[in-house]
Structures are given as C-alpha cells and as structure tokens.
C-alpha positions as CSV (number, residue, x, y, z in Angstrom):
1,X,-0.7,18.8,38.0
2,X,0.3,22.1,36.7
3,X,-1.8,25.6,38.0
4,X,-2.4,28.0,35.1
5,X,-1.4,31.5,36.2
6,X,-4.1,33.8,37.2
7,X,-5.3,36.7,34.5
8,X,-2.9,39.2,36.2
9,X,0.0,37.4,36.5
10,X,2.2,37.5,33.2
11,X,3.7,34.3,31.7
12,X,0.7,32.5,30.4
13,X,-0.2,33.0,27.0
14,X,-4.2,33.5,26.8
15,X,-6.6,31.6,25.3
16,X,-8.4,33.4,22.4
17,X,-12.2,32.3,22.2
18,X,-13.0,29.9,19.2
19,X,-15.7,32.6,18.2
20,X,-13.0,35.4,17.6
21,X,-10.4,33.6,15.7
22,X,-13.4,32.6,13.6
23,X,-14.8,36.0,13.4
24,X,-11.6,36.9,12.4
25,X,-10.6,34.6,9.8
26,X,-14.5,35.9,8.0
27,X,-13.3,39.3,8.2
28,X,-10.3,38.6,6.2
29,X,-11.8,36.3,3.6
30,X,-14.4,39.3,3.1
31,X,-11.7,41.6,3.0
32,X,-9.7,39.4,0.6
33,X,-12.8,38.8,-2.1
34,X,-14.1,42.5,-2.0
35,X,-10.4,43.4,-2.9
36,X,-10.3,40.7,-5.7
37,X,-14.3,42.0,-6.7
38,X,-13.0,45.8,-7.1
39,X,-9.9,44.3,-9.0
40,X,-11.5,42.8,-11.7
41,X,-14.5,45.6,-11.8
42,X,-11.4,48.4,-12.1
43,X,-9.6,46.1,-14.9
44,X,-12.8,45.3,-17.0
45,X,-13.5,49.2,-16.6
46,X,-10.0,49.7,-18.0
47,X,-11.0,47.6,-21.1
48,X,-8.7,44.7,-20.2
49,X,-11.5,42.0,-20.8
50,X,-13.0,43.5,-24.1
51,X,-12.0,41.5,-27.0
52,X,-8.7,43.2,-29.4
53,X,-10.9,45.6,-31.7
C-alpha cells in the first residue's frame, strides 16, 4: 500500500473538493453568458440588428 504524504509535506498534489471545482465551473459559465448578454445588448444598441433602412 502506498501512504499519501501529510498536508505539510510537499510532493502530493491536493485534492480540490468536488463543491469548488463545481462552484467554479458556475462562476465561469455566469461570467461567460453575462459577457455574451452585454455583447448583443451593446451591438443591438449600435443598430446592428435593425433592418437596412
């Protein structure tokens, strides 16, 4: 059997906690869509969805 090393001791890589790497991935989709959200507001602002005149 192998021993994991102890939390001081370097050479292990850590764990990270289901619960974070989810957390995390929520964070980015929310920063992702309010990016793609203030996209389209600033480009149908510009005029860019209005039909040619």
């Amino acid at each position: 059997m192998t021993e994991e090393p102890a939390a001081g001791e370097p050479g292990g890589a850590r764990r990270r906690p289901p619960l974070l790497i989810v957390a995390v991935l929520v964070a980015a989709l929310i920063v992702c869509c309010c990016s793609a959200v203030v996209g389209l507001f600033i480009a149908w602002s510009a005029g860019l969805f209005h039909p040619p005149a």
